[in-house]
N, C-alpha and C positions, 0 to 999 in steps of 0.2 A: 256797799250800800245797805246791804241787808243788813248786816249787822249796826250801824246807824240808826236805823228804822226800828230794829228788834230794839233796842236801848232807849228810844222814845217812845215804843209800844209801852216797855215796861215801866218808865216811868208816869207814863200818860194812866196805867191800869192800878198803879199803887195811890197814885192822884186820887182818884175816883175813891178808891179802899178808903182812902183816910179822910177823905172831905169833910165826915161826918162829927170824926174825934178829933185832927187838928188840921183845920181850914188852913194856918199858916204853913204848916211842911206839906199840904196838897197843893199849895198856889209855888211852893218850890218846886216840888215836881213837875208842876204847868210852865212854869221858867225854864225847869230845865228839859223839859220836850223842847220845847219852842225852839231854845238856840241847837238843839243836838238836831231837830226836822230842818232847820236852818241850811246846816251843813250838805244835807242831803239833796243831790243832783236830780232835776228831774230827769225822769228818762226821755229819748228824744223821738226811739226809734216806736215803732209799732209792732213789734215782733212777741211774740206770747210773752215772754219771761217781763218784758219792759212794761207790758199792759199789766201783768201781776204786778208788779212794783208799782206801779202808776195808781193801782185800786187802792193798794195797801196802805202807799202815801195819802192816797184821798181822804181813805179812814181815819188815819192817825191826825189828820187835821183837823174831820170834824170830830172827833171826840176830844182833839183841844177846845177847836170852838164850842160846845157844850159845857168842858168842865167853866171856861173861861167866862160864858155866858152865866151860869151857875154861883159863879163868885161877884156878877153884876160890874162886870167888866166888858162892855155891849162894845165898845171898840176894837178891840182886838179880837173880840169874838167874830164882829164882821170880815177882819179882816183875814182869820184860819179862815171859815168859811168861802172867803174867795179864792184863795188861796187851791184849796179845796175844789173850787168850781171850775179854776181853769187846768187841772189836769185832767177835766173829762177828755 
């Protein structure tokens, strides 16, 4: 799982890096977060390790919803951010 999450982290952070030079290969890396957090099982339990994974996941959705809102794509921005809401 971690490693899923680290592969969406990292594209979610190269996202952001290049938003600025090319919007089109940042809204790829928003694509390709999306479907790689996709894959990613929530955790079920409440045991330390699943609450770290559970935070990490929370993270890595709203920093897509941000880049996603960023790019004025308010829909699925709403939708990382719920996303996002209901693994508190």
């Amino acid at each position: 799982m971690l490693g899923l999450l680290g592969q969406a982290t990292f594209y979610l952070t190269y996202a952001r890096r290049t938003i600025g030079n090319d919007r089109g290969l940042a809204l790829v890396m928003c694509d390709d977060a999306e479907e790689v957090l996709s894959r990613v099982k929530s955790p079920s339990s409440r045991s330390a390790e699943d609450q770290e994974l559970r935070a990490k996941l929370m993270t890595a959705y709203i920093d897509l919803g941000n880049l996603q809102k960023d790019f004025g794509n308010t829909e699925n921005a709403t939708a990382s951010f719920n996303k996002a809401e209901k693994l508190k």
